[in-house]
Each structure stands twice: as structure tokens, then as C-alpha cells.
N, C-alpha and C positions, 0 to 999 in steps of 0.2 A: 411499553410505558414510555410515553417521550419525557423529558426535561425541560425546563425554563431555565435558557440560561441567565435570566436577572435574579433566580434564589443562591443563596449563599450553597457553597461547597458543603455534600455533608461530613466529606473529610479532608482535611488538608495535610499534606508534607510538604515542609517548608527546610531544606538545606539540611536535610535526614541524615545520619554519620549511624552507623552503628559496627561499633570493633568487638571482638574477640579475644582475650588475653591468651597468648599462646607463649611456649618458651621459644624465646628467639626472637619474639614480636610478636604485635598485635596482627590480628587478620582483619582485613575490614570485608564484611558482608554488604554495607551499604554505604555510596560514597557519593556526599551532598544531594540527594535524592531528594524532588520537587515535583508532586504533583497535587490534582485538587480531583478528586471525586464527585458527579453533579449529580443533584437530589433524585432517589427517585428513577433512577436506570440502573443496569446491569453495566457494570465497569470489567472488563479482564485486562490481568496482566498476566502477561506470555512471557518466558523465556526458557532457557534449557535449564538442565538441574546445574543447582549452586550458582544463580542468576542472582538471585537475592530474593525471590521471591515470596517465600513461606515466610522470612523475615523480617518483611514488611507486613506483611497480613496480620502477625503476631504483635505490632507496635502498636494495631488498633485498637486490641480490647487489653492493653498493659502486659499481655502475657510476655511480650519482653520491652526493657525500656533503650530508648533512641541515646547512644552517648552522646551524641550532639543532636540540636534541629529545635523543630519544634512538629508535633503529630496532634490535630486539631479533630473531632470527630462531635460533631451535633454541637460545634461552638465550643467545645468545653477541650480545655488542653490535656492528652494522657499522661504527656511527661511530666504532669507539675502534680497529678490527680494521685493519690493515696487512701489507705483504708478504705471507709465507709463511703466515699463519693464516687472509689474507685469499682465496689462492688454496685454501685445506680449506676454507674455508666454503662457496664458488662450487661447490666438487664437490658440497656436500650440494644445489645450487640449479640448478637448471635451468628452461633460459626458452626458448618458443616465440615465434618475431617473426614477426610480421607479413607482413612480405615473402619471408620463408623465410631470408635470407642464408643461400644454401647457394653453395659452390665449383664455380662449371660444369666445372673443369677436373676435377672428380673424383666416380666414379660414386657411385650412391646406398650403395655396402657404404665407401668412401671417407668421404663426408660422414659418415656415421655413427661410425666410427672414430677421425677427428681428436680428440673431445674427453680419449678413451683415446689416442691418440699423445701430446698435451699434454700427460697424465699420466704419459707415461712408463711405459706398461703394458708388459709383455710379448706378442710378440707373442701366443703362442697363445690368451693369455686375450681378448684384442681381438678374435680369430676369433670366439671362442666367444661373444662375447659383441654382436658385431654380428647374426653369425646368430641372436641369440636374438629382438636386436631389431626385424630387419625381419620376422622371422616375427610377431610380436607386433601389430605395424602393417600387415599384409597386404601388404605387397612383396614376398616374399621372389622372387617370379617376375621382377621388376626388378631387383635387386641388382646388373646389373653394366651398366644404363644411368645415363646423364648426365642432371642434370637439365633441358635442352633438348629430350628426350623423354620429360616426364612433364607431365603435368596438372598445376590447380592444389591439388588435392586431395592427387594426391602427394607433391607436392614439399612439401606442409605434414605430409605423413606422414614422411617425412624429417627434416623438422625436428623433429617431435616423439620420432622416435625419436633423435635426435641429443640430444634433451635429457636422454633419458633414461639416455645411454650409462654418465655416471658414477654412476649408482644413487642419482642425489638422492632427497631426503624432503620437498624441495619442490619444488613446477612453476609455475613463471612464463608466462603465457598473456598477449605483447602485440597485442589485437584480429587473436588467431590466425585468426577465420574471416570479419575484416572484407571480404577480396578471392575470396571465394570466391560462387558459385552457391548458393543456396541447400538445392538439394539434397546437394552438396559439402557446404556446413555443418553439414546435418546429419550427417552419415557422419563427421565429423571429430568433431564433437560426443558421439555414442556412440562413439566410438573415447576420448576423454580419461574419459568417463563409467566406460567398462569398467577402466580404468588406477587412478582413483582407488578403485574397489573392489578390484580384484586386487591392487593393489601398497599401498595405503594411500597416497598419495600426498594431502598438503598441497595443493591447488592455487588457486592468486589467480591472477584471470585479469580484465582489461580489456577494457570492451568498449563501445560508444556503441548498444549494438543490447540493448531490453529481452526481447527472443525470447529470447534465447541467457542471459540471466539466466533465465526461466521455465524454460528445458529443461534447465539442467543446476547449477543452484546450489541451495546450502543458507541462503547466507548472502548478503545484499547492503549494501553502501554507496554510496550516492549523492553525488557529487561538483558540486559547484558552485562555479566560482570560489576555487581554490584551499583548498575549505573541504570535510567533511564536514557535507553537512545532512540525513541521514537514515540508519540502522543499524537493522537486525536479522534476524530470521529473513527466508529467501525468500518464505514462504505469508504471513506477517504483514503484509509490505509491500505486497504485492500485494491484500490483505484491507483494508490500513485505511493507505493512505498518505496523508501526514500535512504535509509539502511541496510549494509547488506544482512545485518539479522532478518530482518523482518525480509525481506525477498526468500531469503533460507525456510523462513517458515512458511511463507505463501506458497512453495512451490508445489507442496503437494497438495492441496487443496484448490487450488484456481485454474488449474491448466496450463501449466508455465513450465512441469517436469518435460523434459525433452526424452524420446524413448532412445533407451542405450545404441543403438545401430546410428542414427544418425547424431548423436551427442559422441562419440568416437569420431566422426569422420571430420568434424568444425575444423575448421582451422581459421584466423583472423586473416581478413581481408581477402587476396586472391580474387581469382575470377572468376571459380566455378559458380553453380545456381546458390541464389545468395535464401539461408532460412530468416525467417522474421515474425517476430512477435506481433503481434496486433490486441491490441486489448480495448473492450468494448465496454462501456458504462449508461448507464442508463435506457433513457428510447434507442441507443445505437445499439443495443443491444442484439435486437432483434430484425433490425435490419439488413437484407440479402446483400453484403459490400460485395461477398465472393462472387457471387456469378456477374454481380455489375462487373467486377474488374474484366470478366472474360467478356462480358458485352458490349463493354462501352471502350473501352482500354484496349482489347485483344490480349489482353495477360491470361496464361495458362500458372495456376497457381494448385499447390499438391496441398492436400491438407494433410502435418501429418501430426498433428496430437490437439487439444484443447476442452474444452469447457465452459459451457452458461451456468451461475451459482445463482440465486438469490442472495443477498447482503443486506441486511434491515430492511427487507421487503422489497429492494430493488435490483433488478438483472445486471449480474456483472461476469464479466469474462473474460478468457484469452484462447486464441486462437495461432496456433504455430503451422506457419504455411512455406513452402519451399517454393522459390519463382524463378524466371532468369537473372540473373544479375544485369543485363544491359535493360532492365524493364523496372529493376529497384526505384531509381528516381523519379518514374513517374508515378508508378503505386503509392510509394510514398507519399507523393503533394495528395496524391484523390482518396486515399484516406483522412490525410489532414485535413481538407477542407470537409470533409465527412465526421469530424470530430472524433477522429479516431487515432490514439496515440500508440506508434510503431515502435519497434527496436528492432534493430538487426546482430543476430545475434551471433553471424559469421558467415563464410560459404563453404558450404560441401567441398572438399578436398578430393 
């Protein structure tokens, strides 16, 4: 689903404070925290646990309030929003958790249903509209078991269709595929991916896993220490991150971890064979630089770890190659002029 960026944010955080009364002092979880969520895409934010993360997710639909700032979601302010306005706004917001909380006492067309019983729907419309939902989410063959006999993939398809009961226009995702198998993750993953395109659907969704940022967002924020320290595009971030969090999180996912044998021997500067990163983005992607270097250059170059990823649909990667050190500066230039942006990252000791 792409974005326009000329429509308004569908949620805004504007100089976001939220403390903790604690004896001794306050704790703050969230310190002047400013972002804007755009209409209509998959937003993640990433960070390690106790980044602030879940505590910002919860500012959206009032479940907790901002002691400072202001939190903006579909134009309407939460911090100022109470009672009855506060319960239409929750309708337009729907949130996926974690551990499913779902009602064992009640089957999956049950759990589904609650959030239209709490509104006070009618029944027929509730029929029609749970049936629309577990067909949607590929249950519909389950609908009259309990959640004690479903998976964990299920039961988070439950949840999601649960979220979806009141026809929100946003989706709250908390580290929805944190307890899940990985092949689970993904299936859930394309399951919220096809929703945000079918239905339009706003989705902010949390996560400490940078996979699940790669496979299915448009937009990221990085979370440290109750702070934002790094925003923007998905492909950008991943192309030129700019934080040492976020590098921390990329590494295992892009081709950038260095294998332990030669990560032991670095040493800065020196003059042994010097290793270097090369990271490729876009059409460079796929183009042969390596063997040009030995063809056109005469560089003998070791490949010894990396990675091509898809990122919003487009090729991106890194490549860790070990070369002579007296051949560094001219690899160098003829990647650059190749649009290919290096690092070196020490030499073999």
C-alpha cells in the first residue's frame, strides 16, 4: 500500500513525556517523543525491550495517557478525548496483542464477535459480519472451535480478525508475531500485508525483530531509551543507517554480521589485507562489481560473508570482502564511481 505524502498524518506525537510515579522518583518511559504516522502504510517501530515501545502504542487508543505532549490519531486529540468520544475513537483503533488475549470460554465466531457485542450491534449484523471476518483470515473451517484447539498462528488470526470486527482505520500490532514459529510469522505477516492493501488500513505495529520491519513496512522508527533516534523510509534506513542502534539491528538481517574467525582477528588500521563492506542498493544491486574488480583493476578480492534482501520491493545488500591493503584506494574510487558506498572496517591482524 503506498502513501500520499500531501494527506494528513493518521497519527501524530508531538513532544510526548510519559513518567512513572516511582518511590525515589519518577521513571520516564517516554522523553519529548515526535513522530507522525502516514495514512494508509505499515509504520514499525523497533527497539529493544524497555525502549518505550508498547508505551507508545498504548497512547493511541487512551489505554495509557501522555503526561506531557500532545497524541493526535484520525485528527482527533487522545489526550484531551474522555468517556463516550473516547469509546468512538477505540472503534476507529484496533490493536493485535501479543499473547492473543482471547476468551477460552468462547469459540473463535465468539471471540470475534465481542467487540460488536460491546457495541451494542445488532444481532444480524454481528453474523454477517464475523462470517465475513474469519473468511477473511482463513478460519472460516474453525469457527465453532475454542481457542485450546488452535495453534499459535490461529489464535493470532483470531486476534486479528477480532481487531478488525469494528471496521477500524487503524491497526495496532503489539509484537503480534513475537511467539510465533517463524514460518507462522510469516503467514501472519502476509495475512496483515494483504489487509493493509485491501482495506487501507493505517497499521503501527511493534516489534524488537528487524525481519519483520524488512518484510512488511514502509516506514520505520527506532526506539532507544525512551527516545526516537532514527526515522524514515523502510529502503532508506536500511540503505544508510545512520545510529548505532539501528546498524545493531541491521546486522543480522542484511549481511553486515562478520563471521567470528575473521571478527577476532580486526585490528584498526595496520597493514595487513584490509576487510570492507560494500553495500549495494538498488539496479547496483545486481551488478557483477566483483569480478569487474579482478578484470578491469586486477584486485584479487575474498568474499567472506553478505547478503541480497528485497526491501519494499527493492534489492538491497551488503557484501564483506577481504582485499590487499595496498589496492584499498583504488577499489575504493571504482566502487564509488559505481554508486557503491564502502566502509572499511579494519585489516586482518
Amino acid at each position: 500500500m503506498t502513501t500520499d505524502p500531501d494527506l494528513s498524518p493518521a497519527i501524530v506525537f508531538r513532544d510526548v513525556v510519559k513518567t512513572w510515579p516511582q518511590r525515589g522518583g519518577d521513571v520516564t518511559a517516554l522523553d519529548r517523543v515526535s513522530l507522525d504516522v502516514p495514512p494508509g502504510g505499515i509504520t514499525g517501530v523497533i527497539g529493544r525491550s524497555g525502549a518505550g515501545k508498547s508505551t507508545l502504542l498504548r497512547l493511541v487508543n487512551g489505554l495509557e495517557r501522555a503526561s506531557a505532549g500532545r497524541v493526535e490519531v484520525l485528527g482527533r486529540d487522545v489526550t484531551l478525548t474522555r468517556g463516550r468520544a473516547l469509546r468512538a475513537l477505540r472503534r476507529d483503533v484496533g490493536m493485535i496483542f501479543q499473547h492473543f488475549n482471547l476468551l477460552a470460554n468462547r469459540t473463535v465466531r465468539g471471540n470475534v464477535a465481542l467487540p460488536l457485542e460491546i457495541a451494542g450491534a445488532p444481532a444480524a449484523q454481528i453474523g454477517r459480519r464475523v462470517n465475513q471476518l474469519i473468511e477473511l483470515v482463513g478460519l472460516a473451517p474453525l469457527a465453532d472451535r475454542y481457542p485450546a484447539q488452535l495453534s499459535g498462528g490461529q489464535k493470532q488470526r483470531v486476534g486479528i480478525a477480532r481487531a478488525l470486527a469494528t471496521e477500524p482505520r487503524v491497526l495496532l500490532s503489539d509484537e503480534a508475531t513475537s511467539a510465533l514459529d517463524p514460518e507462522t510469522t510469516q503467514a501472519v505477516l502476509a495475512l496483515l500485508r494483504d489487509i493493509n492493501r485491501e482495506l487501507g488500513l493505517t497499521i503501527l505495529l511493534i516489534t524488537h525483530e528487524m525481519a519483520v520491519v524488512r518484510d512488511i513496512c514502509q516506514h520505520v522508527a527506532v526506539m532507544e531509551a525512551g527516545r526516537i533516534v532514527e526515522t524514515g523510509a523502510n529502503y532508506d534506513i536500511f540503505a544508510d543507517p545512520r545510529h548505532p542502534v539501528t546498524r545493531s539491528f541491521l546486522s543480522g538481517v542484511t549481511g553486515t554480521a562478520l563471521p567470528g574467525f575473521i571478527a577476532r582477528r580486526i585490528v584498526p588500521g595496520g597493514s595487513g589485507p584490509a576487510i570492507v563492506r560494500i553495500t549495494f542498493a538498488g539496479d547496483s544491486a545486481t551488478h557483477p562489481v566483483m569480478s569487474r574488480l579482478g578484470s578491469e583493476l586486477g584486485i584479487d578480492a575474498s568474499i567472506i560473508g553478505g547478503a541480497i534482501e528485497e526491501i519494499d520491493g527493492r534489492p538491497f545488500g551488503n557484501l564483506t570482502v577481504q582485499m590487499p591493503a595496498e589496492a584499498l584506494l583504488r577499489a575504493q574510487a571504482y566502487l564509488k564511481a559505481h554508486d557503491l558506498r564502502t566502509e572499511v572496517l579494519g585489516h586482518v591482524g
